[in-house]
N, C-alpha and C positions, 0 to 999 in steps of 0.2 A: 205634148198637149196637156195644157191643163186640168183637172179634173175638180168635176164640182159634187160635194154632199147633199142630194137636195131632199127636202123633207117635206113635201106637202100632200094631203091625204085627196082634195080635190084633182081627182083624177082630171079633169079638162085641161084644168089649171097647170098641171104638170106634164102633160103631155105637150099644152104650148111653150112652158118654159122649154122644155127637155128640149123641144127641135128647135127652138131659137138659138137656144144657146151652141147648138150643133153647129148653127150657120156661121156663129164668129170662134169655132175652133175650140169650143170646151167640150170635154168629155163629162156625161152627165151622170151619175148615179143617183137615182129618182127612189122616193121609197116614199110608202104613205103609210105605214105604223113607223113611229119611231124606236120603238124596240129592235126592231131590224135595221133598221138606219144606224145604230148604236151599235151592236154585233159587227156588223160591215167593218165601223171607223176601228173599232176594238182593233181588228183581224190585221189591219194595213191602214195604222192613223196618215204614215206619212204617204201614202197614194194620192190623197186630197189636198186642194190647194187652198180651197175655201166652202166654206159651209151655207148655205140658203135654210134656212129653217120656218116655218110656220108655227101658229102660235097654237092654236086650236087643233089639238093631236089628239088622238085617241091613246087610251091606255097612260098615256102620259104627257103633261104640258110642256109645251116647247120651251119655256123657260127653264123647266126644269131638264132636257136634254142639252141644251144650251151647255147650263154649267157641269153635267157630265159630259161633254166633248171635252171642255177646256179643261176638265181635269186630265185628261189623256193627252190632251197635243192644244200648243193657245193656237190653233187656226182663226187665221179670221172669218168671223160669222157676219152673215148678213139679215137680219129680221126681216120674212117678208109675211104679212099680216093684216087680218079684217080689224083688229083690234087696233087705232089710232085715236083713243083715248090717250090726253098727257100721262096718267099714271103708269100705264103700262111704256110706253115711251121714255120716261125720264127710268122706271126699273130696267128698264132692258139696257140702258147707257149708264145706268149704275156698275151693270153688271157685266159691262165691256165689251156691249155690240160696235161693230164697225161701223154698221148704218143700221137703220130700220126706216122700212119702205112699208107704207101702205097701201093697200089693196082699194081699189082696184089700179093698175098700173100699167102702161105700158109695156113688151116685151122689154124693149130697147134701152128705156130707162134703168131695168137691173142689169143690162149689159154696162151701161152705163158707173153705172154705180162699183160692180165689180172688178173694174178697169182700174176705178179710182184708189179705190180698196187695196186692189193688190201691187199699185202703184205706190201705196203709202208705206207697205212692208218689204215691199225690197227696192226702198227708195237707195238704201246703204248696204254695205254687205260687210261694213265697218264704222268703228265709234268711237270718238277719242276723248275722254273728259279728262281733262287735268292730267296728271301723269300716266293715266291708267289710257291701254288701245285694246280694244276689244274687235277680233276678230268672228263676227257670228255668222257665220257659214261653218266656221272650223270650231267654233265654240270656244278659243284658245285667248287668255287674257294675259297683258303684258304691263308690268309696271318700268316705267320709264326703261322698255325696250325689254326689258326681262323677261321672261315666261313665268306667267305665277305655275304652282304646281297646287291647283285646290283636288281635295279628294271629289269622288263622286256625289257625295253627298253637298258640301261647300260649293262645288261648279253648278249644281242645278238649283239651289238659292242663291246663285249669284245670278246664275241669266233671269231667276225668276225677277228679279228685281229690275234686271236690263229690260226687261219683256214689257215693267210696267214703271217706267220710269218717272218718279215725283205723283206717283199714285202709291198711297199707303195699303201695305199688304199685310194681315192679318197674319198670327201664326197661327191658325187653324189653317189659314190661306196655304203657307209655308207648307206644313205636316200632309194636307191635302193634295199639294200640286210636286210632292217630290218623292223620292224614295222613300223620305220619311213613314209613311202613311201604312208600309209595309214591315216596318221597322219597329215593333211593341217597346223594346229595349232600348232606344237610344232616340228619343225626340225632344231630345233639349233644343231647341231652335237656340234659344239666346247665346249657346255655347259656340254653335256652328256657327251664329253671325259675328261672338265675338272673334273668331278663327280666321273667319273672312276680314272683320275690320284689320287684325296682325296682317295678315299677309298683302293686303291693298295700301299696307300703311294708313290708318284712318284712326284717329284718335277718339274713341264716344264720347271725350268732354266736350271735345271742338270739331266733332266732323266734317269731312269733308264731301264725305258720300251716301252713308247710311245712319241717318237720325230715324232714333228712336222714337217711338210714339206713344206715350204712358199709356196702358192699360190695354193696346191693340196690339201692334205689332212694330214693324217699319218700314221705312220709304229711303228711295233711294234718290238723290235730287240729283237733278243734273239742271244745271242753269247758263248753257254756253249758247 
């Protein structure tokens, strides 16, 4: 069964969600501070399939729990929110919401919507660009049939880049979303991606997968 993070403090509101979602087979975990919604995902990220967040939390704003999930595990999130101002909308898509639902809404519609959602991410359980096939279930990358051997560090900026493909990822992004971030001594990002360019075969004058981005970071393009 799949299980949903859900985050909204209107008690009504989440009590209708919670049993709707019961009806089409999701297991719901309902919190309405998000500081314990946050502990929870800490304890067991991968228990959760997908996240429902609200915007208007106590103690702290839902965008700002947003990008502390995704720092732990990229589940996909869903916005759902009284706030359907464009500003808040286009930062929440900035910031790599899967949807954002305004409030007031049908149940059926966010059943909806997360059908879509999780239809989108495990549309593949496999990716093949150019010479390179990536196995993400196994997490295991192959050049033209070969198994790369990247270190720990190198394999989780590599998926980070699969995870966001032809979207430029900062290296704060990097150092934040990897081992790195635990690591005082050794956060040369530009070192680990030139390690990753060696071993994917990728030239940085003529790439073929990871172009740099002066003064941010880098993106990994994929154009098949």
């Amino acid at each position: 069964m799949k299980k949903v993070l859900l985050v909204e403090d209107d008690l009504v509101l989440q009590k209708l969600i919670n049993e709707y979602l019961e009806e089409y087979n999701y297991l719901c975990s309902a919190f309405s501070n998000p500081t314990d919604a946050l502990e929870s995902f800490k304890e067991n990220p991968d228990d959760f399939t997908i996240a429902i967040l609200d915007l208007g939390l106590p103690n702290m704003d839902g965008f700002d729990l947003f990008k502390k999930l995704k720092e732990i595990k990229d589940i996909p999130i869903i916005i759902s929110t009284a706030r359907d101002d464009i500003g808040n909308k286009i930062y929440g898509f900035e910031l790599g919401t899967d949807d954002y639902l305004s409030k007031p809404y049908e149940p059926r519609e966010l059943v909806l919507r997360i059908e879509a959602t999780l239809k989108k991410y495990n549309k593949s359980d496999s990716l093949k660009i150019h010479e390179l096939s990536i196995d993400i279930n196994e997490s295991r990358v192959f050049l033209s049939g070969i198994e790369i051997e990247f270190t720990k560090i190198e394999k989780e900026i590599f998926l980070l880049f699969i995870n966001n493909l032809n979207k430029i990822i900062s290296r704060e992004d990097i150092v934040n979303q990897t081992s790195l971030k635990d690591d005082t001594k050794n956060r040369t990002v530009d070192m680990h991606v030139s390690n990753i360019r060696y071993k994917i075969d990728d030239d940085s004058k003529e790439p073929r997968y990871i172009k740099a981005i002066w003064g941010i970071g880098y993106k990994f393009f994929y154009d098949n």
